[in-house]
LOFI-779017 format. One record per residue: residue number from 0; residue in one letter; x, y, z of N, C-alpha, C in turn. Coordinates in steps of 0.05 Angstrom, whole numbers, plus 5000, padded with zeros to 4 digits. Example, Ala and Ser with C-alpha at 12.3 -4.5 7.8 and 13.67 -1.06 7.14 Angstrom:
2
nr:rest:n.X:n.Y:n.Z:ca.X:ca.Y:ca.Z:c.X:c.Y:c.Z
0:A:5264:4886:5156:5246:4910:5156:5264:4934:5156
1:S:5257:4955:5142:5273:4979:5143:5258:5001:5157
This chain:
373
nr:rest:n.X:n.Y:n.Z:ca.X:ca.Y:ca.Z:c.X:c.Y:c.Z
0:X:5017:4976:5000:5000:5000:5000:5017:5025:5000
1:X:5045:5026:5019:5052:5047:5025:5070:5055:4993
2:X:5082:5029:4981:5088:5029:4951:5080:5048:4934
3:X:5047:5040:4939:5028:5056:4912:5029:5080:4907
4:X:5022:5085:4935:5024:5114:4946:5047:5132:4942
5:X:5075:5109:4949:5098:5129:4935:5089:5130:4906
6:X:5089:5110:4882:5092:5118:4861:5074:5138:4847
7:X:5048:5152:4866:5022:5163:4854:5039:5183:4860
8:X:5047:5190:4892:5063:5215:4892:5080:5224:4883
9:X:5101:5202:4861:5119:5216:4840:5106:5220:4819
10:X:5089:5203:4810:5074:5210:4787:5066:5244:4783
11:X:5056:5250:4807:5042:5272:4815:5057:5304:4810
12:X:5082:5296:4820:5101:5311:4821:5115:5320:4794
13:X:5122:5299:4779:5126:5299:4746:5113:5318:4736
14:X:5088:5308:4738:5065:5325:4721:5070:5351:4732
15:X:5063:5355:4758:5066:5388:4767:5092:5402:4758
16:X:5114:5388:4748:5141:5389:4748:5132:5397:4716
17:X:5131:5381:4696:5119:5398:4667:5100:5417:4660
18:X:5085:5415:4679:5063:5436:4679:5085:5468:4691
19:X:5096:5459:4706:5112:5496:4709:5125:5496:4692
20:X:5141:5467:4679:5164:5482:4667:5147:5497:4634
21:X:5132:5488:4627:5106:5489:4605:5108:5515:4610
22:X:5101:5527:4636:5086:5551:4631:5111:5572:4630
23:X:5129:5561:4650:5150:5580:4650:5169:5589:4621
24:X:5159:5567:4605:5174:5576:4578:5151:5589:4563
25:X:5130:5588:4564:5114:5605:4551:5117:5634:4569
26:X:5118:5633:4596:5117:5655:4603:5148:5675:4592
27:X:5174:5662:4581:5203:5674:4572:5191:5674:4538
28:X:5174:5663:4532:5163:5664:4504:5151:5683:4497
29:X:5133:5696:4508:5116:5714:4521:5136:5741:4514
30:X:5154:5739:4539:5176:5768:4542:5188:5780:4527
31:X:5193:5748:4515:5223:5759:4480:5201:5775:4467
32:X:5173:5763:4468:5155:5771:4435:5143:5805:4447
33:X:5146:5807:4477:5139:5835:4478:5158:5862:4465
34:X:5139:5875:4457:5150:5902:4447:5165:5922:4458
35:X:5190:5922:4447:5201:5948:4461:5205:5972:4461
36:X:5205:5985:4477:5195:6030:4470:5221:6028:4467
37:X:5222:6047:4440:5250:6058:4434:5229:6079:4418
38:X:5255:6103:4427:5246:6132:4413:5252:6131:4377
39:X:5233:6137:4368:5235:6136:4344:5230:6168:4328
40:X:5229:6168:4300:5228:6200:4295:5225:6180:4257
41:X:5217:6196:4248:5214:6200:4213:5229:6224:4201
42:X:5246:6213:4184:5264:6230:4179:5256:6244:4156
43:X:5273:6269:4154:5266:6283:4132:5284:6300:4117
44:X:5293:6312:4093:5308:6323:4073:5306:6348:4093
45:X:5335:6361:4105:5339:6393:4111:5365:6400:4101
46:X:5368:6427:4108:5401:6433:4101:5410:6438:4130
47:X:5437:6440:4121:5456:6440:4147:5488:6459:4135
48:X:5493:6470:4146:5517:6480:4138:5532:6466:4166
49:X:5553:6456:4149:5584:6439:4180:5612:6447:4169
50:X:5617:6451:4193:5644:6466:4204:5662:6444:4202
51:X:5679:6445:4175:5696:6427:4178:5724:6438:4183
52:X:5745:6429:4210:5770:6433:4208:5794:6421:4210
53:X:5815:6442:4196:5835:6424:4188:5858:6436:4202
54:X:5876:6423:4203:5898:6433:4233:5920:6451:4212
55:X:5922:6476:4224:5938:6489:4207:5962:6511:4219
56:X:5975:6521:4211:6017:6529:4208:6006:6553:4202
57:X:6013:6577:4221:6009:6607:4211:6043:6609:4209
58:X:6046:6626:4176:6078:6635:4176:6065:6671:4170
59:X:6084:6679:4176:6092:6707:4161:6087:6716:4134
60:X:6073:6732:4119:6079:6739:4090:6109:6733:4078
61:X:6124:6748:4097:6151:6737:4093:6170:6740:4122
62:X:6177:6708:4119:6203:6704:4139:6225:6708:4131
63:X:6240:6730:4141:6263:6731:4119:6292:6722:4143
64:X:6306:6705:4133:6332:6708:4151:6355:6726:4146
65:X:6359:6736:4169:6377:6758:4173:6401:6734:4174
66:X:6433:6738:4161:6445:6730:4158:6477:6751:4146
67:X:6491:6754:4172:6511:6775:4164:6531:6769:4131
68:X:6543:6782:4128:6548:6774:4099:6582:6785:4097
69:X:6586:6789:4123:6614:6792:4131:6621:6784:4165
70:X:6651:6775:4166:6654:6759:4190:6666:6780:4207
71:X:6659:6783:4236:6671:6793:4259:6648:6795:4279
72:X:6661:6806:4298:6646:6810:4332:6624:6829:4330
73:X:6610:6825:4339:6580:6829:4340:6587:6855:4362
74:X:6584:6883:4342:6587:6906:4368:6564:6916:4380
75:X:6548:6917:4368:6523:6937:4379:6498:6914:4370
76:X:6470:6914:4387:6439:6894:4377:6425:6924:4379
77:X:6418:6939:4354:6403:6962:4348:6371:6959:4362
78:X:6357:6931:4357:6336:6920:4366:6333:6902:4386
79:X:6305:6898:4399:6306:6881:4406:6286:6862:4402
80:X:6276:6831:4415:6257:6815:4397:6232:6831:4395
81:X:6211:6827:4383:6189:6830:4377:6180:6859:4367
82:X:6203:6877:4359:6208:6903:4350:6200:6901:4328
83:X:6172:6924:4313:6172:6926:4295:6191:6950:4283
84:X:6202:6942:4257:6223:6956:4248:6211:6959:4211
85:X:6231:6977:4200:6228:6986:4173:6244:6973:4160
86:X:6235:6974:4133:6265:6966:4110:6284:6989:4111
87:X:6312:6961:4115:6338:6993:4111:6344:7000:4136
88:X:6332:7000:4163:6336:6996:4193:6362:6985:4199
89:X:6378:6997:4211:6393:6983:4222:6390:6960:4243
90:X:6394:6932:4245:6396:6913:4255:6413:6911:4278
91:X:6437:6903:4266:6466:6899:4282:6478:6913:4267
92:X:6510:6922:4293:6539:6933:4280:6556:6912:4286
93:X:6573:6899:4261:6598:6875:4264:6615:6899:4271
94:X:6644:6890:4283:6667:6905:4289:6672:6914:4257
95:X:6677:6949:4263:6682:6962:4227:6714:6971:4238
96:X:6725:6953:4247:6761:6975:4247:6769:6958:4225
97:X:6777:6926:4225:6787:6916:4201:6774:6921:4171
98:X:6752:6927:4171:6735:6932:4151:6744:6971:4143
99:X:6749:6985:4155:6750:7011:4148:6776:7006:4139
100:X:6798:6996:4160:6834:6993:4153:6834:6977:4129
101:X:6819:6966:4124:6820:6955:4085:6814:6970:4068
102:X:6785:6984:4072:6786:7008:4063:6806:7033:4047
103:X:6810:7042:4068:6833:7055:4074:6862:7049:4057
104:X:6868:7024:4065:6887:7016:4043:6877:7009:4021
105:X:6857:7002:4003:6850:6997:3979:6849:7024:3964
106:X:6835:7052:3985:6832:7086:3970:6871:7091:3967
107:X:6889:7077:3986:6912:7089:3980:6922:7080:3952
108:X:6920:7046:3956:6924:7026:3929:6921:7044:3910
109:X:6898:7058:3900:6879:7062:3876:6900:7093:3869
110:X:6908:7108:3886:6926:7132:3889:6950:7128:3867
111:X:6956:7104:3895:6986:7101:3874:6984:7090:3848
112:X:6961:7074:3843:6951:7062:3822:6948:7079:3795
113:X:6934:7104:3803:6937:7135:3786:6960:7145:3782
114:X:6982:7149:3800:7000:7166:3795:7020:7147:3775
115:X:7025:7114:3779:7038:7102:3767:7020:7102:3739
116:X:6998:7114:3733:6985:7119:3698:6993:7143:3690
117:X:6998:7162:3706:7000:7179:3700:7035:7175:3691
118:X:7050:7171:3713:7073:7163:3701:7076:7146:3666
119:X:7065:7132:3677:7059:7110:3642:7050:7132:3617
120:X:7026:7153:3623:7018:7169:3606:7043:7192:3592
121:X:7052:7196:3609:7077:7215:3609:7098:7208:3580
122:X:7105:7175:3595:7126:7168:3579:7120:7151:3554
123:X:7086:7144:3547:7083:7141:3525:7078:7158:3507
124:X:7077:7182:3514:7066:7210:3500:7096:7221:3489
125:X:7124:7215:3504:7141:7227:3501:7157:7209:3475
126:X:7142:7182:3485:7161:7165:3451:7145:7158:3433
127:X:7120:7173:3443:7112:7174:3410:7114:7203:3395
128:X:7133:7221:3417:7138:7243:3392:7164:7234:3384
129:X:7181:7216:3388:7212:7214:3391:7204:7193:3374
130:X:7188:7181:3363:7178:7162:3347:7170:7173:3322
131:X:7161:7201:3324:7146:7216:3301:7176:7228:3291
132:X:7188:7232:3302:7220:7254:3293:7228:7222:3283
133:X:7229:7206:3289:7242:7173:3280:7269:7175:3300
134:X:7259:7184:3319:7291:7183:3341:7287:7157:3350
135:X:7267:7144:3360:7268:7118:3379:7253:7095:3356
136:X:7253:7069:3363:7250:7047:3338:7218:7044:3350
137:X:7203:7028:3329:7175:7019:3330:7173:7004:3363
138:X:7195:6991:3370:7197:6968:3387:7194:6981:3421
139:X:7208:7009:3417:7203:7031:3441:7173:7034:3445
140:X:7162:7049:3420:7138:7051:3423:7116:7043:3431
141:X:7117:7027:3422:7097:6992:3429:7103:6986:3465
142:X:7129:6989:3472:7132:6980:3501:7128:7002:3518
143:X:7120:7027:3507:7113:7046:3528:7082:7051:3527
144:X:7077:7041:3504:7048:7030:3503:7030:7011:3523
145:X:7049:6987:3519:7037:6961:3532:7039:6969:3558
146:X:7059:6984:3580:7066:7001:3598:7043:7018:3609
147:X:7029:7036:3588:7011:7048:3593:6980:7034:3599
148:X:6977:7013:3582:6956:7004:3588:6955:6989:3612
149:X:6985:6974:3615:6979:6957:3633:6984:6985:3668
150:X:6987:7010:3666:6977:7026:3683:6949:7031:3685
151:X:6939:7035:3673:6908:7035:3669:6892:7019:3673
152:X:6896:6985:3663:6894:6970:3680:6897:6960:3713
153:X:6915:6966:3727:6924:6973:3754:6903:6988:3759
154:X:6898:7016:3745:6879:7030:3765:6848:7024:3761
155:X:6841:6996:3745:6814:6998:3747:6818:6977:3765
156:X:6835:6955:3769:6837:6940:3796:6835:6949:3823
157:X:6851:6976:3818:6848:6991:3848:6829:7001:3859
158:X:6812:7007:3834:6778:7016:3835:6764:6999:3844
159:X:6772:6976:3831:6750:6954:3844:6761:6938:3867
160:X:6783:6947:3875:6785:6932:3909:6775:6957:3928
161:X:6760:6985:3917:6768:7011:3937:6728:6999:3935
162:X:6722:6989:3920:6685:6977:3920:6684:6962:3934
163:X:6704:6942:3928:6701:6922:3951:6694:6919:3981
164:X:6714:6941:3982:6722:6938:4006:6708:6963:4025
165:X:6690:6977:4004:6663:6997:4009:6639:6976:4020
166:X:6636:6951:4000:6618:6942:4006:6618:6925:4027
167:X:6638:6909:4036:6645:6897:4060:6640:6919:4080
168:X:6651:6952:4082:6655:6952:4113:6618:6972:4109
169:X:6602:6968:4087:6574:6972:4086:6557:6952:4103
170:X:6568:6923:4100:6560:6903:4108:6561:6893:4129
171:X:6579:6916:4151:6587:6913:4173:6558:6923:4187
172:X:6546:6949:4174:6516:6952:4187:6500:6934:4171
173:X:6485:6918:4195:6462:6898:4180:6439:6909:4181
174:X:6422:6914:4167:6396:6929:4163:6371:6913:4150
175:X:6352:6915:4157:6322:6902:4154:6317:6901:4127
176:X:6315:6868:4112:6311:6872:4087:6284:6879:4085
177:X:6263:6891:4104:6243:6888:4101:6226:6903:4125
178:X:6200:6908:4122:6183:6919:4139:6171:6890:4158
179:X:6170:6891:4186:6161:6867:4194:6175:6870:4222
180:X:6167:6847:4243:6177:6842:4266:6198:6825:4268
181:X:6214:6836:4291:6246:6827:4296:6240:6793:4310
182:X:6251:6773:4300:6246:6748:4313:6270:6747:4347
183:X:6266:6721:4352:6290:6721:4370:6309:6733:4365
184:X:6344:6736:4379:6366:6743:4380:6383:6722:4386
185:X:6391:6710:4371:6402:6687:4389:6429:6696:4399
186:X:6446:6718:4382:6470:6726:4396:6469:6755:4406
187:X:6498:6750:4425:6496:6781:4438:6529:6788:4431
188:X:6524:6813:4440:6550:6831:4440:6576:6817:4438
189:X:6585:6807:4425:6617:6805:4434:6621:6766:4408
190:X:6595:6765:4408:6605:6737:4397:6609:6744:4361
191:X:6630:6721:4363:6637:6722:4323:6613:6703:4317
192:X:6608:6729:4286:6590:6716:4268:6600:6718:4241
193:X:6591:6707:4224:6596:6704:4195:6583:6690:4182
194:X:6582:6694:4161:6564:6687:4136:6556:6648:4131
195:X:6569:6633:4152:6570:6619:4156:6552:6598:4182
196:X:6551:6617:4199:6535:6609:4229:6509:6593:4226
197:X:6503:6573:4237:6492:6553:4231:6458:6570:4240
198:X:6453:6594:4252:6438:6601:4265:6427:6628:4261
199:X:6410:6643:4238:6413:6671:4230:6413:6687:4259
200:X:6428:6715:4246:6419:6736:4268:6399:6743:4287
201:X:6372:6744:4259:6347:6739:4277:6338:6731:4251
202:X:6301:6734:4247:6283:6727:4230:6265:6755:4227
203:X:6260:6772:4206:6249:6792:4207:6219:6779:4190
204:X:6195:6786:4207:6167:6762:4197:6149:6790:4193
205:X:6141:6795:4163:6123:6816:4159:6096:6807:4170
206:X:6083:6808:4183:6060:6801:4185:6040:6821:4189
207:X:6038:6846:4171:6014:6855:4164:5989:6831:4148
208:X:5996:6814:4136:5973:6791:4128:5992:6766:4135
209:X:5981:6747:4153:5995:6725:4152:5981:6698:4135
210:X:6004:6682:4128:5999:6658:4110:5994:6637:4138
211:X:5974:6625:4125:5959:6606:4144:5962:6579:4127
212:X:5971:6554:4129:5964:6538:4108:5968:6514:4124
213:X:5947:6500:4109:5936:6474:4113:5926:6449:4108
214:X:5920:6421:4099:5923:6405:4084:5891:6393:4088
215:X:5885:6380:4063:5856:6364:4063:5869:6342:4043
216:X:5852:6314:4048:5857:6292:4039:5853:6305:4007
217:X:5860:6284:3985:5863:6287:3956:5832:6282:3954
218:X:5818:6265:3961:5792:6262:3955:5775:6286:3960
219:X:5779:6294:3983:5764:6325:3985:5769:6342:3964
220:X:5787:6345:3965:5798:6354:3941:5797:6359:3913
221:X:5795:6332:3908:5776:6317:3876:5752:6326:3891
222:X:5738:6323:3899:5703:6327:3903:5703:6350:3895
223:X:5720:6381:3905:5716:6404:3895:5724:6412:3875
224:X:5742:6404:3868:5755:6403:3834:5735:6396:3816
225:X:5713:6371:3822:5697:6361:3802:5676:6376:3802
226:X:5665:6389:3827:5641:6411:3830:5642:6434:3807
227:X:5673:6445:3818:5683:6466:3802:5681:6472:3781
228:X:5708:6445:3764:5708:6450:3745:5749:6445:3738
229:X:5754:6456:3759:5783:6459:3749:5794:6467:3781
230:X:5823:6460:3783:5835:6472:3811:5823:6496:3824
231:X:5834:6509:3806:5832:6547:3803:5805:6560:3810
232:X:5786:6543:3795:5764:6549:3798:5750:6536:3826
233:X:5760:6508:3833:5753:6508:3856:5759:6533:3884
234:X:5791:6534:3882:5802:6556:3897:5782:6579:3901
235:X:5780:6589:3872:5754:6616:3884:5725:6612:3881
236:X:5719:6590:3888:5700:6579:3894:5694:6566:3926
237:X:5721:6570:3940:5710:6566:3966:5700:6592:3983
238:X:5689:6592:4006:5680:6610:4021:5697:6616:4034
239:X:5698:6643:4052:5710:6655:4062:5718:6633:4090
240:X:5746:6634:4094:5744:6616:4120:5754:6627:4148
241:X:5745:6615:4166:5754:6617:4197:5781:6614:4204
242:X:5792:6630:4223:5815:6609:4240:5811:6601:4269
243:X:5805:6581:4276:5815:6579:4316:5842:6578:4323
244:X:5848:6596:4337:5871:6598:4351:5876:6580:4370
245:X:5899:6578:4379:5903:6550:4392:5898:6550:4428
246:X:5889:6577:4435:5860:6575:4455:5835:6562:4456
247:X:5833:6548:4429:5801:6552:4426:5786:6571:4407
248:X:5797:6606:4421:5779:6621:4406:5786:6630:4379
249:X:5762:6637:4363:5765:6639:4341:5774:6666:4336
250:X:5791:6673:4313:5801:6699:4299:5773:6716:4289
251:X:5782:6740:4297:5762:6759:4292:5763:6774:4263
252:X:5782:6764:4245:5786:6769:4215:5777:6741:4205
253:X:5765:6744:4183:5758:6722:4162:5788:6713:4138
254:X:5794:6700:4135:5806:6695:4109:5790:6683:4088
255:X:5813:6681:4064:5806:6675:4035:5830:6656:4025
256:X:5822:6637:4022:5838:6612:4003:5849:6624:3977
257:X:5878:6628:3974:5889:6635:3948:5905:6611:3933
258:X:5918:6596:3946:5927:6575:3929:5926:6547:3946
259:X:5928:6529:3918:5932:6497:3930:5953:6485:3908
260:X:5971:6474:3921:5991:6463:3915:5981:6440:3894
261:X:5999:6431:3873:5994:6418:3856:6010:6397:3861
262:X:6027:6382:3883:6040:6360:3889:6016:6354:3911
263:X:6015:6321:3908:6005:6301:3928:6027:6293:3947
264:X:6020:6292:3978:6044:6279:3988:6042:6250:3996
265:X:6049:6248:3985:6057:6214:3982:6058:6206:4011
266:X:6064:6211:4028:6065:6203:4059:6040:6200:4071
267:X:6030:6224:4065:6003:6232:4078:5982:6226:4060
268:X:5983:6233:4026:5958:6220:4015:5943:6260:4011
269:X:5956:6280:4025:5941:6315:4028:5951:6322:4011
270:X:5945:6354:4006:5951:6368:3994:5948:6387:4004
271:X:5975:6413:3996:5974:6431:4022:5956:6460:4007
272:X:5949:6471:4026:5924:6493:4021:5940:6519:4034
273:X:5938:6538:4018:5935:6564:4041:5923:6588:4035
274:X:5924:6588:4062:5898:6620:4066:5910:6642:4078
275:X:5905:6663:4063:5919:6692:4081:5892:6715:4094
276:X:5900:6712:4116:5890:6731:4135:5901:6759:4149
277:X:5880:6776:4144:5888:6808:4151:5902:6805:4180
278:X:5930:6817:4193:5927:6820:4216:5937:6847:4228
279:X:5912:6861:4229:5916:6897:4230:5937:6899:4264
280:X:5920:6872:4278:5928:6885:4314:5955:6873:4315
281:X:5972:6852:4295:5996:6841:4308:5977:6810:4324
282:X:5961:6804:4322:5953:6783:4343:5960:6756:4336
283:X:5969:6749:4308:5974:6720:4296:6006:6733:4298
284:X:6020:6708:4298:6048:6706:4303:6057:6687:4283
285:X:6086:6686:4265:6092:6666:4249:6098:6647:4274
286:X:6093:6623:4265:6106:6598:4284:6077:6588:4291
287:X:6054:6599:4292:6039:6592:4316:6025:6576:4294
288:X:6000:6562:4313:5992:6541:4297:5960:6548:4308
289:X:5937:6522:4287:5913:6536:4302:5895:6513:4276
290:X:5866:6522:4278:5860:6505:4254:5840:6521:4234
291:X:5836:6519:4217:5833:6526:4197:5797:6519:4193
292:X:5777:6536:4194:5746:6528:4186:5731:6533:4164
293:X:5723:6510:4146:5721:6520:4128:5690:6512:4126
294:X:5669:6526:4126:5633:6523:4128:5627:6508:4104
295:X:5622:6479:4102:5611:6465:4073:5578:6465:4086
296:X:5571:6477:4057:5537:6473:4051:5525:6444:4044
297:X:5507:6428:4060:5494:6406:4054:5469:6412:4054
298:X:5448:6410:4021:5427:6423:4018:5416:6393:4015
299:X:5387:6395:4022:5365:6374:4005:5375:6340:4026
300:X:5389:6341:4044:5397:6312:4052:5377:6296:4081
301:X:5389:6279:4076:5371:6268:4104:5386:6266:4122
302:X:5376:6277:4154:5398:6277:4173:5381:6268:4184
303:X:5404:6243:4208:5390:6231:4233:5412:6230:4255
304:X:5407:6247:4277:5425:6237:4301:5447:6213:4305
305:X:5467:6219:4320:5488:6205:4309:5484:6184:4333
306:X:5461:6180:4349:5462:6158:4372:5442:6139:4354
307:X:5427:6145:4331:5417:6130:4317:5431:6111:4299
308:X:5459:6118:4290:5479:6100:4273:5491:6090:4291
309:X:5497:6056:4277:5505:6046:4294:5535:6029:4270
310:X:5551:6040:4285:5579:6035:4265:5586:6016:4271
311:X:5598:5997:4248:5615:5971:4249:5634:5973:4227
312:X:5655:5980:4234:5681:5984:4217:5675:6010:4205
313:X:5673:5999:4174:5668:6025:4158:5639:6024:4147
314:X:5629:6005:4163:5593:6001:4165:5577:6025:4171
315:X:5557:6035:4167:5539:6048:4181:5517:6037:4182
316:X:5505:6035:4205:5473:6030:4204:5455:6035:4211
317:X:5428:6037:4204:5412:6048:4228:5385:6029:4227
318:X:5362:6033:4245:5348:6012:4239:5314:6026:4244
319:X:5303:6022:4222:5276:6028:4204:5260:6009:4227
320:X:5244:6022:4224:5215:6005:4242:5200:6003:4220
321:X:5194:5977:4205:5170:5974:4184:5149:5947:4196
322:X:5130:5949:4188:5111:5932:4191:5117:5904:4176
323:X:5104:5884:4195:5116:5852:4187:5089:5840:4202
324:X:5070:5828:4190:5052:5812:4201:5031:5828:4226
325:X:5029:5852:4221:5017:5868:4237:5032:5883:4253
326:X:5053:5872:4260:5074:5890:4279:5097:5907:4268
327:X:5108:5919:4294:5129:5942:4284:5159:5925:4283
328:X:5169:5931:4268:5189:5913:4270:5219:5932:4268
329:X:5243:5922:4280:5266:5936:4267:5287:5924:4248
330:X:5291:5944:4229:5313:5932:4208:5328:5944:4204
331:X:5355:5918:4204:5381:5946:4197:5386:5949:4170
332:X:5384:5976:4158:5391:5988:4137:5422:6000:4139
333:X:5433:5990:4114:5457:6007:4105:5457:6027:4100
334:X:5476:6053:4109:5471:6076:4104:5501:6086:4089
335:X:5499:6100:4068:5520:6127:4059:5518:6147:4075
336:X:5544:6155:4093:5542:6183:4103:5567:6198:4088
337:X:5561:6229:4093:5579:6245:4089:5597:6249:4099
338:X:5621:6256:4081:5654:6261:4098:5644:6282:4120
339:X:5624:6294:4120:5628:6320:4134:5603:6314:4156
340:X:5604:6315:4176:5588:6306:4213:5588:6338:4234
341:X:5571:6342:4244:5572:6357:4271:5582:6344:4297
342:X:5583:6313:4295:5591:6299:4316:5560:6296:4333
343:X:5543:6306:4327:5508:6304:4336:5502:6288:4317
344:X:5512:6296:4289:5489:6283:4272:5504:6269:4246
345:X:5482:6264:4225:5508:6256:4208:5490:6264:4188
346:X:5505:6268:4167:5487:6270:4129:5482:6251:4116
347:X:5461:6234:4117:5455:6214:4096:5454:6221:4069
348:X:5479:6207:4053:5482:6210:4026:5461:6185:4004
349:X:5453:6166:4017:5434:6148:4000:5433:6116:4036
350:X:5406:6109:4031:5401:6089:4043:5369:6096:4061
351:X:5361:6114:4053:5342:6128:4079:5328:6150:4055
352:X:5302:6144:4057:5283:6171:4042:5274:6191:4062
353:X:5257:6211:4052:5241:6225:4072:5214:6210:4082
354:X:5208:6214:4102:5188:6194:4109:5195:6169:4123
355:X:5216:6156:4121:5226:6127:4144:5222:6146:4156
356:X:5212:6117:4181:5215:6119:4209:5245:6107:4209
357:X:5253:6114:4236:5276:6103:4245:5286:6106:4273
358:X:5292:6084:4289:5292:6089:4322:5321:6106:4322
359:X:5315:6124:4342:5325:6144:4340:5349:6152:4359
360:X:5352:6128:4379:5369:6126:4403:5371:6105:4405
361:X:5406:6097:4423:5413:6070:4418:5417:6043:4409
362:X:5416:6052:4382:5423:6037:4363:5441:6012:4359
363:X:5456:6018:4383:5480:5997:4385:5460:5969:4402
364:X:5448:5980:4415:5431:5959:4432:5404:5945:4419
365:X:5397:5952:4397:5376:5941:4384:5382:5908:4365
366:X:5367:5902:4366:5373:5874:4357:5354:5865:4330
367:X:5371:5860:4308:5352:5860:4285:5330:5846:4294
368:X:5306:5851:4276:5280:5838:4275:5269:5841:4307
369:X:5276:5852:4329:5270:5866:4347:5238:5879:4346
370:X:5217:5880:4361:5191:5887:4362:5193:5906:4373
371:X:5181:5929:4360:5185:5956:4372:5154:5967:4380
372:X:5159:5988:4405:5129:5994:4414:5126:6023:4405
């Protein structure tokens, strides 16, 4: 008896034992098939103008190096750094005593150089009258000749060592090839320089407009070229552009794109760009660096928030809620976006019309064919 009773009571237990597990999988059956709220939105064709930038090198109109052009001790620094100065300014004074004492002896050179023509002039004048009477032979003549010229000769040598040696102790004052600001100093008083020093005097940087320049991939590049029409025509075809300074804040002058280089660099795959900007206050500096903004127009496109794409490699995706058997459903669609993003949003170039729906947040967490509420 007590037998039966066990086996009715396992029996019993089985069954209650399939009957939960029955329900418990319908009840996880149940959960998967419920719908989940995700924010959604229907997209639509707007424009957008985006700030694209590129990291860019402010130089000077012109950096010019100061570089002495004669050797001695550094007497006098006329300036000091960040001095704006004129063309023709005196710079630096090199030591002028060996430079004048050459001088000096080259105007004496050139003296005696005269008086020994004048001597020569004398005594070819005198045998060619003693030549005309037939007192002295052809052979006299000729040698007070060759005499004379080669005096005359002498003194245009003497002439040109008395220039020389004008222009060396000229070169002793160094003067501003140019209108612009005085760069560093790297030497002072007393040290030898020469035409040789691995290190110019200073750097004189005009920067009433400075050159700003900066690089964009070759494809960007081709894209505006093909818009255009031609380089050239792209060039004055871009918009006026921005600079950020390397604060952050942006320059309170606009520039204008004047040239783009016609070499690719092979390293990088860019091409270098530059832009010149007014700088009335002195506030851009050659050396400094900053980036370059240039506003591209995106007319007629479809934009969707960038927590809606969900990237895998060089994938983009996003996922459409369409109807499937009565319900909402999600699908991932491939998308084309544009080189150019706010970092909010992105430009759909093809994959998406006006009118999809599309969930509109967290995209990374959605799961194809997913039931949406």
């Amino acid at each position: 008896m007590n037998s039966k009773l066990q086996v009715r009571a396992l029996v019993s237990l089985a069954l209650c034992g399939a009957l939960l597990g029955a329900c418990k999988g319908k009840q996880q059956q149940s959960a998967q098939q419920d719908p989940v709220a995700y924010k959604t939105i229907k997209v639509k064709a707007e424009d957008r103008t985006i700030d694209t930038k590129y990291s860019a090198t402010i130089r000077g109109r012109q950096d010019i190096q100061v570089l002495p052009q004669v050797s001695g001790t550094l007497q006098r620094l006329c300036v000091t750094e960040g001095q704006h100065v004129s063309k023709g300014q005196t710079l630096f004074i090199i030591d002028q005593v060996p430079y004048q004492a050459a001088l000096n002896t080259a105007r004496a050179n050139l003296q005696a150089a005269k008086a020994a023509e004048a001597t020569a002039k004398l005594s070819y004048e005198s045998t060619k009258n003693l030549f005309d009477q037939q007192v002295v032979s052809d052979f006299d003549l000729q040698t007070a000749s060759n005499s004379y010229a080669q005096a005359k000769a002498a003194v245009a040598q003497a002439t040109a060592a008395v220039t020389n040696a004008a222009n060396s102790l000229s070169y002793t004052v160094v003067k501003s090839p140019a209108n612009g600001v005085v760069g560093t100093l790297p030497y002072r008083v007393g040290a030898l320089v020469g035409p040789s020093i691995p290190t110019p005097l200073t750097t004189v940087s005009d920067n009433h407009q400075m050159y700003v320049y900066f690089s964009m991939t070759e494809a960007q590049l081709l894209d505006k070229i093909r818009e255009a029409g031609s380089a050239e025509a792209a060039v004055k075809a871009m918009p006026a552009v921005r600079l950020q300074l390397v604060d952050g804040s942006e320059y309170e002058e606009s520039g204008v794109v004047e040239t783009v280089s016609g070499v690719v660099d092979q390293s990088t795959g860019s091409v270098s760009l530059r832009a010149v900007f007014n700088n009335p206050k002195g506030l851009l500096h050659s050396g400094s660096t900053g980036n370059v903004i240039i506003p591209v127009e995106m007319k007629g496109n479809i934009v969707v928030p960038a927590a809606a794409v969900k990237q895998l490699q060089t994938v983009h995706q996003v996922f459409k809620v369409v109807k499937k058997d009565g319900q909402r459903v999600a699908e991932g669609t491939n998308i084309e976006i544009a080189p150019y993003n706010t970092g909010k949003e992105f430009i759909v170039l093809s994959g998406l019309k006006a009118g999809d729906e599309i969930i509109a947040d967290g995209a990374g967490m959605v799961k194809e064919g997913a039931l949406v509420k």
